[in-house]
C-alpha positions in Angstrom: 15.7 -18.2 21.7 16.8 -14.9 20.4 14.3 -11.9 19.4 15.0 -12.6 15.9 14.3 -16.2 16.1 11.3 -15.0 18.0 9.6 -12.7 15.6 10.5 -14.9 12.2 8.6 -17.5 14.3 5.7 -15.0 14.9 5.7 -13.9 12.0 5.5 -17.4 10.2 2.8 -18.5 12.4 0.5 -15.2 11.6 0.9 -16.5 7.5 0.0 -19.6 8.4 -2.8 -18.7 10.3 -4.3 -15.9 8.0 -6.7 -17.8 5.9 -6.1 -15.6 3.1 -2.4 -16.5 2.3 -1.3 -19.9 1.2 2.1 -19.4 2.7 3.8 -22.9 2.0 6.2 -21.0 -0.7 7.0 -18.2 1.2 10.1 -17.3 3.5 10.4 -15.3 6.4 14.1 -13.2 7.2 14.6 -10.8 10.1 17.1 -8.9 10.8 16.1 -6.6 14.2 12.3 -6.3 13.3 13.1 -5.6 9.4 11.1 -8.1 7.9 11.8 -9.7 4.3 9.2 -12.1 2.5 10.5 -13.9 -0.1 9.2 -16.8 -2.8 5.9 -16.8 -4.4 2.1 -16.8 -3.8 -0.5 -17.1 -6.0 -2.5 -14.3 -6.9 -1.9 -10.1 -5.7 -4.4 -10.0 -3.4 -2.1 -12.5 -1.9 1.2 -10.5 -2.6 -0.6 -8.0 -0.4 -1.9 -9.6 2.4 1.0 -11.2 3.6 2.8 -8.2 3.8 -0.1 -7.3 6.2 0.2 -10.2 8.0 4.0 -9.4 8.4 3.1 -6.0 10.0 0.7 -7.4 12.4 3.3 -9.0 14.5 4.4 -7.4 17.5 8.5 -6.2 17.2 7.9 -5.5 13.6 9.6 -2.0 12.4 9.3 -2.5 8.8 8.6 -5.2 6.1 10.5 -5.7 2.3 7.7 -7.3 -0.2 10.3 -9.1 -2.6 7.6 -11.8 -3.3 6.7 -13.0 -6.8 3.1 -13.8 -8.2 3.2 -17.4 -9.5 -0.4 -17.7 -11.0 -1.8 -21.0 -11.5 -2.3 -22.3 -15.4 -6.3 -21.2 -15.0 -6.0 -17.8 -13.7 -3.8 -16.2 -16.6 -5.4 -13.8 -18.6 -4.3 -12.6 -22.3 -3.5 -8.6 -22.1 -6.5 -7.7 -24.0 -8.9 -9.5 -21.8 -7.0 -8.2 -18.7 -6.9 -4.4 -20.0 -11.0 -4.9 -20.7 -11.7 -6.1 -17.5 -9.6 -3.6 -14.9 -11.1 -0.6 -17.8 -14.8 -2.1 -16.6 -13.8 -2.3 -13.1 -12.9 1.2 -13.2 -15.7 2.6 -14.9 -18.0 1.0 -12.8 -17.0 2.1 -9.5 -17.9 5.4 -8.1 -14.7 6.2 -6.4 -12.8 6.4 -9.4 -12.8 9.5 -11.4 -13.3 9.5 -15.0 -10.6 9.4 -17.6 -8.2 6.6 -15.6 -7.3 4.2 -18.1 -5.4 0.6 -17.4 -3.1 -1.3 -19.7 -2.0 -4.9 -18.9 0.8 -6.3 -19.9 1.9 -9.6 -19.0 0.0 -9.6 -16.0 1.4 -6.3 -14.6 -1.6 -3.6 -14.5 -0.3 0.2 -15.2 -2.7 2.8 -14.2 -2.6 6.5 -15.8 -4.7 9.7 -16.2 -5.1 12.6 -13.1 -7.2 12.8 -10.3 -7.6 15.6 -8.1 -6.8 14.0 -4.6 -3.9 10.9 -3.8 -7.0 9.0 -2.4 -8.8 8.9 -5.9 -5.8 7.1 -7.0 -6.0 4.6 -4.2 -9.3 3.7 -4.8 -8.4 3.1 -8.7 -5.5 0.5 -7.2 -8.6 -1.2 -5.1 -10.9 -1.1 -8.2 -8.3 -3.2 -10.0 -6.2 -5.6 -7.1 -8.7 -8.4 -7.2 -8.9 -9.2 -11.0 -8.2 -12.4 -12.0 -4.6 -12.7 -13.9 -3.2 -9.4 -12.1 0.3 -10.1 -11.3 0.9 -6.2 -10.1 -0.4 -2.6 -10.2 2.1 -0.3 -11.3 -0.1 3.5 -10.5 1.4 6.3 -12.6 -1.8 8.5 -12.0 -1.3 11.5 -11.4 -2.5 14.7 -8.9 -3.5 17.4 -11.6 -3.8 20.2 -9.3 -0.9 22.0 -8.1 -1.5 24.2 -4.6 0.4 26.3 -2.2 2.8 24.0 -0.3 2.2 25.7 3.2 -2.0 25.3 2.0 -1.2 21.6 1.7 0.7 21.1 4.7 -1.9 22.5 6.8 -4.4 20.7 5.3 -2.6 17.5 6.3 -1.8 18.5 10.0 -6.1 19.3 10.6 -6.2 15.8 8.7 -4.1 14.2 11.4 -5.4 16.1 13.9 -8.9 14.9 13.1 -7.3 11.3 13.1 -8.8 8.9 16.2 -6.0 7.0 15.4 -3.1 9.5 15.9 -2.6 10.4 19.3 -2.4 13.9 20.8 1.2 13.9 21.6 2.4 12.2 18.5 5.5 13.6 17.3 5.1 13.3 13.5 6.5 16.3 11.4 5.1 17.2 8.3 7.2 19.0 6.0 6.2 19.7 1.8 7.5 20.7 -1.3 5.5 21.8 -3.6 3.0 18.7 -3.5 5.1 16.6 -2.0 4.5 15.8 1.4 7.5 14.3 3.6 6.1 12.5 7.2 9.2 11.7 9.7 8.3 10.9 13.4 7.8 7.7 15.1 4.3 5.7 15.2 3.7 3.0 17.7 2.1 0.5 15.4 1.2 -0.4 11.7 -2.1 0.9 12.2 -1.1 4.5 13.6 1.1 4.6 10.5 -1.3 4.1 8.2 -3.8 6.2 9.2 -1.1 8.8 9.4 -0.2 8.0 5.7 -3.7 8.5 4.9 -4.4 11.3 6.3 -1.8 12.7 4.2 -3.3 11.8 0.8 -6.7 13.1 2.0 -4.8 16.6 1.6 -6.1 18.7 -1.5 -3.0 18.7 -4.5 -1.2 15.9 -2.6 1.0 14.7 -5.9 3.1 12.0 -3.6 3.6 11.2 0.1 7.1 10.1 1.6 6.9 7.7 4.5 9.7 8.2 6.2 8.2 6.8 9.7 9.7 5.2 12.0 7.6 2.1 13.7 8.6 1.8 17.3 6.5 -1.7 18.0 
């Protein structure tokens, strides 16, 4: 059996075995370690997890989300009724800054206003995920203060640094552009990756972060 067989296998088996994803509608391609999902699940929290499930499989160097959110009949929601309930969710939790605002539309949330760090804007996407009727969460917040690059790009190395996650002789680079920071570098794991991505948003007047990681497995 070759690797690919091997890790479309595995990574069929982890859907099927993470309790959160009814995977009876979804298909696995490989190609190397790149990883497609394709057909449809039904709700986003769903959407997300089995890309996680994807990336928990040994061999796996990156993973393409092309599936679709079938809701069942109960669990649509008209846009006004959607737009009230993600606007409560936000309101009500902490995290969030004030002023973010959703709109739903068909399903599809779209998140605007500023915040003043990348991480505020993640915790408005968790606020919101788990709604019932969400199809997607489109995030067009945005970072409303604009810093030194060289500023920002040491803030993100200490970030790193401080990372348990991140070892000592990692050999990520950090470069930036204005607020844009770009990470390139290899990571052993999914895990390592995403605490390296998230270190980078913890950065004060992060406005966007480019993965451009490499997974090794």
């Amino acid at each position: 059996m070759g690797r690919n067989t091997d890790i479309r296998e595995s990574v069929e088996a982890e859907l099927s075995y993470d309790p959160l994803v009814d995977a009876k509608d979804i298909t696995v391609e490989n190609l190397g370690g790149d990883v497609t999902l394709v057909g449809t699940v039904r709700s986003y929290p769903q959407y997300l997890e089995a890309a996680e499930a994807a990336w928990r499989v040994a061999g796996v160097t990156n993973v393409h989300n092309h599936l679709q959110v079938a809701l069942p009949p109960g669990d649509h929601q008209d846009d006004a009724t959607l737009t009230t309930a993600a606007n409560d969710a936000l309101a009500g939790n902490v995290t969030v800054p004030e002023g973010i605002e959703a709109t739903a539309r068909n399903g599809n949330l779209t998140l605007t206003g500023m915040v003043k760090y990348g991480s505020q804007r993640t915790e408005a996407e968790k606020a919101v995920r788990e709604l019932t009727g969400v199809r997607n969460v489109k995030d067009e917040i945005e970072v409303a203060f604009a810093v030194d690059p060289a500023d920002v790009s040491e803030l993100v190395k200490q970030a790193l640094d401080r990372s348990a996650l991140v070892p000592d002789d990692s050999d990520v680079v950090v470069s930036t552009s204005e607020s844009k920071v770009t990470l390139t570098g290899h990571v052993r794991t999914r895990a390592e990756r995403n605490a390296v991505v998230g270190a980078a948003w913890m950065g004060y007047g992060v406005m966007d972060v480019v993965d451009k990681l490499e997974v090794t497995g």
